[in-house]
Structures are given as structure tokens and as C-alpha cells.
C-alpha positions as CSV (number, residue, x, y, z in Angstrom):
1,X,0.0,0.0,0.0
2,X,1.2,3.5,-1.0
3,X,1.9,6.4,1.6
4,X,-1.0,8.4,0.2
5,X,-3.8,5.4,1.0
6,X,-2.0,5.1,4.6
7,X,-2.6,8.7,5.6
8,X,-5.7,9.0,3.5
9,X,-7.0,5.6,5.9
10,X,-5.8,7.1,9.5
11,X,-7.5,10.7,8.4
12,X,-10.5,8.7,8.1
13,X,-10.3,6.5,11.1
14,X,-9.4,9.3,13.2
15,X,-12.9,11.0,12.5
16,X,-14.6,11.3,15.4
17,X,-17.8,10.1,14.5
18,X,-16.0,6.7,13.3
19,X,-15.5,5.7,17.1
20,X,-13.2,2.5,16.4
21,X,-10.8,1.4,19.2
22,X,-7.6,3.3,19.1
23,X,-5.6,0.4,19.8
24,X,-7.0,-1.8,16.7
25,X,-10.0,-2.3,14.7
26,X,-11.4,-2.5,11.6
27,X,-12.4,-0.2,9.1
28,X,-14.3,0.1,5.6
29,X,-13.0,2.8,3.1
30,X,-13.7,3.1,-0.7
31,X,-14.7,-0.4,-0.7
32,X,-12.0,-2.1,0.6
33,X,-11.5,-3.1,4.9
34,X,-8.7,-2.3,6.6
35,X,-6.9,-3.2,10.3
36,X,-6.1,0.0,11.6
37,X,-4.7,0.7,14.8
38,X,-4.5,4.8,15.6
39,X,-1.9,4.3,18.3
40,X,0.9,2.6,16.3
41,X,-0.4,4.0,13.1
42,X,-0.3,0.9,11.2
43,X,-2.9,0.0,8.7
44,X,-3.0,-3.2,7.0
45,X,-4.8,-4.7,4.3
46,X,-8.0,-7.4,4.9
47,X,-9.9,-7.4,2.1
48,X,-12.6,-6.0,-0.3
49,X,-16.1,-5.6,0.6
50,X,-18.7,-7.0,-1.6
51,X,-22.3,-5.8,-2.3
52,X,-23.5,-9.0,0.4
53,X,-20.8,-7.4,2.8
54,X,-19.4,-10.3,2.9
55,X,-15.1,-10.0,3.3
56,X,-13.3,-11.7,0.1
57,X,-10.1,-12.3,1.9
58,X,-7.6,-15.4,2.2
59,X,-7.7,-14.9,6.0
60,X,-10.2,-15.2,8.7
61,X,-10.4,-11.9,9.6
62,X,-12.8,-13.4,13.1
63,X,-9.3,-15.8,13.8
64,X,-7.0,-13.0,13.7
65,X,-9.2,-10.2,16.0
């Protein structure tokens, strides 16, 4: 993932209307979801979100939270 998509990703996580955990959670943006934890300021990759909203990912996204 680019710098751009990172920063673009916390900016929208840090919103204070998104009220995720600021230690890790998860986090839909332009389609796609995203582990995002404000503290260390990591954001990884999970998956994209289909119409169902169901997550098309190679993990178990339950497993790893």
C-alpha cells in the first residue's frame, strides 16, 4: 500500500464520528476493509467488501481479531 492510501486511511479513522478502538479495529474505506490501529499507526490490508458485505479475503479476519 502506498503512503498516500496510509494517511488517507488514519485521516478517516481518526474522524470522530467513526468511534473504532484506538488500539486496533477494523475499518471500511472506498470499498475495501482495513486493520487500523491509531496508536501505532499501522494500517493493514484485509480485504474488499462485496455488495453481500461479505469480506473476500484469504484470511479469517474473526481468527486473527
Amino acid at each position: 500500500m502506498n503512503r498516500t492510501t496510509k494517511i488517507n486511511v488514519l485521516a478517516y479513522a481518526s474522524r470522530p464520528e467513526m468511534d473504532i478502538n484506538y488500539f486496533g479495529d477494523i475499518v471500511e474505506y472506498q470499498g475495501k476493509r482495513y486493520f487500523v490501529s491509531l496508536s501505532e499507526e499501522v494500517v493493514e490490508f484485509r480485504g474488499i467488501v462485496k455488495e453481500s458485505g461479505i469480506v473476500s479475503d484469504m484470511e479469517n479476519l474473526e481468527a486473527r481479531r
